[in-house]
C-alpha positions in Angstrom: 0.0 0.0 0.0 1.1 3.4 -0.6 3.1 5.0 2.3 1.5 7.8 2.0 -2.5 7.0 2.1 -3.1 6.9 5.9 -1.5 10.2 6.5 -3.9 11.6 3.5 -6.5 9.4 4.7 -6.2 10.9 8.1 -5.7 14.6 6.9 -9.2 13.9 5.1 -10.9 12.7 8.2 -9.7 15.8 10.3 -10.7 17.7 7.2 -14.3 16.3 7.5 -14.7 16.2 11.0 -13.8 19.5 12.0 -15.9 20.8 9.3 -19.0 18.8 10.9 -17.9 20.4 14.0 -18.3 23.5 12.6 -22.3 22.4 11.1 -23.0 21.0 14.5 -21.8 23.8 16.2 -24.6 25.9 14.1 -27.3 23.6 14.1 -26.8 23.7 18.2 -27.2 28.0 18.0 -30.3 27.9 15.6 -32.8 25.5 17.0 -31.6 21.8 17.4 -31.2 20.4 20.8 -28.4 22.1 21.9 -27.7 19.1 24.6 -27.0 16.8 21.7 -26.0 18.9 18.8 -23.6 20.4 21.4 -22.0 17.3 22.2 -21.4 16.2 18.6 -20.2 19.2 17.9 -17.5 19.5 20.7 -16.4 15.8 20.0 -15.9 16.7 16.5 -14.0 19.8 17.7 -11.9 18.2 20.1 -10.8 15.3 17.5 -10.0 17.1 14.7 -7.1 18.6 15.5 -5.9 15.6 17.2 -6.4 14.0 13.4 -4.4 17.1 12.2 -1.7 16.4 14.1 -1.8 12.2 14.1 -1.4 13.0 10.1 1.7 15.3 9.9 3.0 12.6 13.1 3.2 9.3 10.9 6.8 9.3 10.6 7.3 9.2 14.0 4.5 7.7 15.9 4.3 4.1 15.7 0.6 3.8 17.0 -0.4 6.6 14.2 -2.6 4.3 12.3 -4.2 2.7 14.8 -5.0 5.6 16.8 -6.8 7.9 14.4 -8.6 4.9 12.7 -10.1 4.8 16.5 -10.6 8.5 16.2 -11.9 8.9 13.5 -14.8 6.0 13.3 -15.3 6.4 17.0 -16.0 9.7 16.4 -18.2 9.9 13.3 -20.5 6.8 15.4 -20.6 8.7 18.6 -21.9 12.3 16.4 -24.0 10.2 13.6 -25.7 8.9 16.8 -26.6 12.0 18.7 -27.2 13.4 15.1 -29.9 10.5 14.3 -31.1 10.9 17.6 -31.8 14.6 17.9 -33.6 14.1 13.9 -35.6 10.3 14.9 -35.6 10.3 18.9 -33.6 7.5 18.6 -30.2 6.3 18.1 -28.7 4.5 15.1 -28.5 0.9 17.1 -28.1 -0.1 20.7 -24.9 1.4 22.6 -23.5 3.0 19.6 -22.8 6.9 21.3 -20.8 4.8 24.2 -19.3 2.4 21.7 -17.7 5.6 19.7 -16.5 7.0 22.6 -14.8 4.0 23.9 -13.5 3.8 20.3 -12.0 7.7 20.8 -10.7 7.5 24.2 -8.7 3.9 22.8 -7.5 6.1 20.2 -5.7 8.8 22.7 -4.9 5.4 24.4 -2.9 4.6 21.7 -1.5 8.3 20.9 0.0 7.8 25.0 1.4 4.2 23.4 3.4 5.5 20.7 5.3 7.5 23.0 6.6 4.1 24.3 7.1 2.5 21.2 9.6 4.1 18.4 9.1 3.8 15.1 11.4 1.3 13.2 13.9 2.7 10.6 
């Protein structure tokens, strides 16, 4: 695979994310439930620039790939659900908000792990 597709890959995700941050952040000032608009859009805040930096940090952290894979999916479940269930009143299947937030707090989990592991030359 090309070496340089996750760190593109990644740069797209924190592309899209904070962008959707940004939408949420709207939708929360002009009308939608600001308790879970608000909370998509910070988690899309926070992770984007973590994405950001995971992309320009391939070279050197080992866990890179890994870690904003967890980011980014955990991310985009944990807002699609608060999305779907601010538009439905209900979310897209059982657990899935907690199951993308488990998924982004295991991907700082393995940001802290590449500090301990260095990346093979």
């Amino acid at each position: 695979m090309n070496p340089g597709f996750f760190p593109r890959l990644t740069l797209f995700f924190a592309g899209i994310i904070g962008a959707l941050g940004v939408a949420f952040s709207a939708m929360a000032a002009h009308g939608e439930d600001p308790r879970l608009i608000g909370a998509a859009a910070a988690a899309c805040i926070a992770q984007a620039p973590a994405l950001l930096a995971l992309s320009f940090g391939y070279e050197k952290i080992r866990t890179a790939v890994i870690a904003s894979v967890l980011i980014s999916f955990g991310c985009i479940l944990f807002a699609g659900d608060l999305l779907f269930r601010n538009k439905y009143g209900y979310g897209l299947f059982p657990m899935s908000a907690p199951t993308g937030g488990t998924m982004m707090i295991l991907g700082w989990v393995a940001v802290a792990a590449g500090a301990l592991f260095r990346k093979q030359a």
